[in-house]
Structures are given as C-alpha cells and as structure tokens.
N, C-alpha and C positions, 0 to 999 in steps of 0.2 A: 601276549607280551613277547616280544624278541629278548630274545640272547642282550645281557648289558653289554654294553663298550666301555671302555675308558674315553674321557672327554681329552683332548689333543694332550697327553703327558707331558710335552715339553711346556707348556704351560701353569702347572701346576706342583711344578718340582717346591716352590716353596710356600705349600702349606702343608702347615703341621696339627692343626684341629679342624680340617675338612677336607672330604671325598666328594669330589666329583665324577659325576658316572652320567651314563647318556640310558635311559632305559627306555624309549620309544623314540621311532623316529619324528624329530622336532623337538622334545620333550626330555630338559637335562635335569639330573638331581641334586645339589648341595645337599650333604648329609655334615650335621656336626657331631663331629666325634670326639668325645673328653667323656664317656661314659661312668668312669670311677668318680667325676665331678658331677655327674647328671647332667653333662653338659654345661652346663654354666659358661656363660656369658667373660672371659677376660681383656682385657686389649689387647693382647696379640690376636684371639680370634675372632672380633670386631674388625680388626684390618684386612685381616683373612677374607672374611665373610665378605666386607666391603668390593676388595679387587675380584671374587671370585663373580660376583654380581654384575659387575662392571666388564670383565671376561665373558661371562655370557650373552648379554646383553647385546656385546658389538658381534658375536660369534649368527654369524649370516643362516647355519643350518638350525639354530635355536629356535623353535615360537614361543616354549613355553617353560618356567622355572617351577620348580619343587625344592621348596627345602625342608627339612627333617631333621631330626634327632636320631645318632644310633640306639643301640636297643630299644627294649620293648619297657622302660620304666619313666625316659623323659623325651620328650621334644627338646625342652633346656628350661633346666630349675629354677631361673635367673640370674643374674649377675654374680661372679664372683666374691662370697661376704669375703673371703681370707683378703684379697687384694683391697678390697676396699677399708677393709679394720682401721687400716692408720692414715688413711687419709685427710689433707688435713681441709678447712673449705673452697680453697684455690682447686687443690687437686682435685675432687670431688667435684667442681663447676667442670673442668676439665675434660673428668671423666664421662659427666652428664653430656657434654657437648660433643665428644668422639663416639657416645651410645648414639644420640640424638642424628649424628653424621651420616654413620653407616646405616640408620634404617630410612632415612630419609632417603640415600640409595636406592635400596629397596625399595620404596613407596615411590619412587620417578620413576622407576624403571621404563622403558617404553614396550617391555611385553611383560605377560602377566604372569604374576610369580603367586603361584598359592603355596603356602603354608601345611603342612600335611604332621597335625598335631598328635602322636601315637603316646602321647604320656605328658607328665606332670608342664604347663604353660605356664607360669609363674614369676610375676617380677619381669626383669630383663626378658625372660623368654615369653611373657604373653604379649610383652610390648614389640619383640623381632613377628610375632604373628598378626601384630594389631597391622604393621607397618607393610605387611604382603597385603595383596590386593582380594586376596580369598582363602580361606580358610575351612578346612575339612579337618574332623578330629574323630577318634576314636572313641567309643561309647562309654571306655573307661579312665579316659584324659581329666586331668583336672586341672581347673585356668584359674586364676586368683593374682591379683597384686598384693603380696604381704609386706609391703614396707613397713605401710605404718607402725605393723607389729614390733618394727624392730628401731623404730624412734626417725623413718625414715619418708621420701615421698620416692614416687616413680620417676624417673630423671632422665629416660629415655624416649620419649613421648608420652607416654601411657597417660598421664592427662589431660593429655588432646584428643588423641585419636582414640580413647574410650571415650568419650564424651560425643565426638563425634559422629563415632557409631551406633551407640547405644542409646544416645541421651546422658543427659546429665543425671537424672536419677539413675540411672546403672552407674555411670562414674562414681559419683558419691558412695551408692552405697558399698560398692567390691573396693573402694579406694579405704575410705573411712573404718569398715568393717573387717580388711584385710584375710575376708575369708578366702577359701576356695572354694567352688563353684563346679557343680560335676558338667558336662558336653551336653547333656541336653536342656540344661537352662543356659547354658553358652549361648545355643542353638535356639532358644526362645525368648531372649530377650534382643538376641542380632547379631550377637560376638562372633557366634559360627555360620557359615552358612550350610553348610550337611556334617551329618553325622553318620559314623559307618562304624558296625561290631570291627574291633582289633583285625580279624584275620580277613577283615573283607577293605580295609582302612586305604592300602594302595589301589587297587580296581577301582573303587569308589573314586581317589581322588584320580587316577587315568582316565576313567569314565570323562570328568571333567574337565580334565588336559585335553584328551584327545578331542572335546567339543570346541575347546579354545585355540588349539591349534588346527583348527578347520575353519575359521574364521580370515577376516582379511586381515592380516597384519599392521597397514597402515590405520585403518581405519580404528582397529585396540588403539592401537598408541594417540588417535585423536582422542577418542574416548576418554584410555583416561585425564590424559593431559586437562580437559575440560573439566573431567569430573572432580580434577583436584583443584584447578582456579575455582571453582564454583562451592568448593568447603570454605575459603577464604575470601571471596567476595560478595556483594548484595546480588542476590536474582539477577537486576536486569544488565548486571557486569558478567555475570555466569551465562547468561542468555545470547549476551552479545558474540560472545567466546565462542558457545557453541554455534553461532551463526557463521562466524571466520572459519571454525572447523569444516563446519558441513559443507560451505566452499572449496575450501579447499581439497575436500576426499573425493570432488568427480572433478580434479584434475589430474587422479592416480588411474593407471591400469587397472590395480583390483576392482574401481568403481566399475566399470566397463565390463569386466570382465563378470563379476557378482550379479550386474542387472542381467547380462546378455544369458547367463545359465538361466536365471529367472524365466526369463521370454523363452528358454530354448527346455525349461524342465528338463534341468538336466545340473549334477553337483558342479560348482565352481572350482576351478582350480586359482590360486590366491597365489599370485607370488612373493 
C-alpha cells in the first residue's frame, strides 16, 4: 500500500464528521468520524456524506470508493436516537426522506463504492452498507436493524434493499426480530460478500478495490446502471436495458482497447 494522501483539501474544508484520504492509487476513502457517537448517522453528516460521494464520484483520478467507520468498535451504530427523540411525524418523514437521499447517492454512484464494515452495522449504518454496492466486514462486525425494538421501522431504505438482497425472509426475520446478526451469517445469507479477521479487514477489502479498479470504467458504470433498472423492472424491461447497454459499451475506447489486450495476451490499460 503507498504512503496516504489527502484527497484535494480545498475541497473538503467543510466537513466536519468525515475524512477523506486517497490510499491507493484510484482508490479514495470516506471514513466517518463521530467516534464518541459510534458514529451515528445525523443530518449534518448525511449531507456530509452526500457531497463527499458526489465530490468523488466526478473526481476523474477515482475508480473506486471505500467508506468506513473510525475505530475499531463501529462502522456506524445507526441513526442518531438523541436527534430523533422529539421528532414529531412530519419531521420524521423528513428525516426518513434526507436518509433515503443521501444513500440513494450512494447506490447511483457510477463507480463502485464498497462498504468496509470494521464494527457494529446497525440501523441507519447497515442500511449506508445496504446502499454501497459491496460489502466486506470484519469477522467480528455485528449488522442488525433494531428499530423495531425501539417502537420503530427502518426509514432509510433498509426495507428494500434488505429484501432485495437477501430475500424477503431475511428481511422479515432481522426486521421483525431486531436482532443482531454476527458477519458470517451476514456473509451466508448475502448481506456480505467477504469476510476478513479485523486485522486483515483493509487488504481484504484492497484486494478487492484493487480488482475493481482494473476493470473498465465505463463499462462498471453500465453495469450497474442496468443492474439497478432491472431491481425495479420485469425481466424482459431489465433485458432490454441491458441490450441498449451492451450497445453502447463497443462504442467506448475501453471496449477496443479490453478486446485488443485479449487477442494481444497482454493486461488492458482502461482509461
């Protein structure tokens, strides 16, 4: 791994619960920091999060996003209960629609942003991992939606995109049951897709990065683009979709360029 950088500082002069860092080349990190909160999820760093995504994203030297939790106790615990105590159902719809916002962000992105879960995913914070495109977690990470426990539902997606991923019997039962759930039933029912001991948790998820950002660029971003019409449409509308895409990816250079290493046995370079 190279030496970190800081990601262009004048860019980031105003966030105040995240670090942006560049730790491979290609490969940026959003870390959220509210540690004494465990992280947690408030509006101000939902906005945060939001533009920081939306900064990367158009940032031309990026392929690929990580975001994280500092320490080594949460990813992010969930939502804010202290902000949310008195809200009243307006505010609350609200606030469900500006969670709902910024991960939706996330989940459009046009390059792929995993998730890199080193401690507690719960609430607000399993639904910011539901909403990354991949997910890696640490052997002793614990994921769960506890709303219910607390007279609540999940208001940030996590109804959907648990259902989506796992089935609807996953949904039901972690929604209903508001347990939590240790990484390797994460990782066996579909929530995760790898799992790595804590101290091996970064390499793992670089391992990963570094395979996605050796990939073509345009062609991610067809990918997912389809793979998200095709959560929301019937098959043969999902099909169609990816028949527009697949057109259109051998009118870019990388297609050209991908086959021609092919024929030529030799790595592609992807611009």
């Amino acid at each position: 791994m190279t030496e970190e950088q800081d990601l262009a500082p004048e860019e980031e002069e105003d966030f105040r619960f995240l670090a942006l860092d560049t730790v491979e080349d290609g490969i940026a990190r959003i870390t959220i920091e509210r540690p004494k909160a465990l992280n947690a999820l408030n509006s101000e760093l939902l906005d945060e999060l939001h533009d920081a995504v939306v900064l990367l994203a158009f940032a031309p030297e990026v392929r690929v996003i990580l975001i994280t939790g500092a320490g080594d106790k949460a990813f992010v615990a969930g939502a804010d209960i202290a902000e949310m105590a008195d809200l009243g159902p307006l505010d609350a719809r609200s606030f469900s629609h500006a969670g709902q916002s910024c991960f939706d962000t996330i989940e459009q992105c046009p390059k792929p942003v995993i998730a890199m879960i080193n401690g507690y995913a719960l609430g607000g914070g399993l639904e910011l991992a539901l909403a990354c495109h991949l997910r890696v977690a640490a052997t002793t990470a614990r994921l769960g939606l506890p709303e219910t426990s607390l007279g609540l539902i999940p208001g940030f997606g996590g109804t959907q995109r648990l259902a989506r991923l796992a089935g609807p019997g996953v949904a039901r039962e972690w929604i209903l049951t508001a347990e939590m759930f240790p990484a390797e039933e994460a990782h066996r029912v579909g929530v995760v897709n790898r799992v790595a001991a804590p101290e091996d948790l970064l390499a793992a998820t670089l391992t990963l990065a570094r395979t996605l950002a050796s990939r073509a660029p345009l062609a991610q971003k067809a990918a997912l683009e389809v793979i998200r019409t095709g959560l929301q449409v019937g098959q043969t509308e999902g099909e169609n979709a990816e028949a527009d895409a697949f057109g259109l990816v051998f009118a870019t250079e990388d297609m050209r360029e991908g086959v021609q290493a092919f024929l030529e046995k030799r790595q592609a370079d992807f611009q």
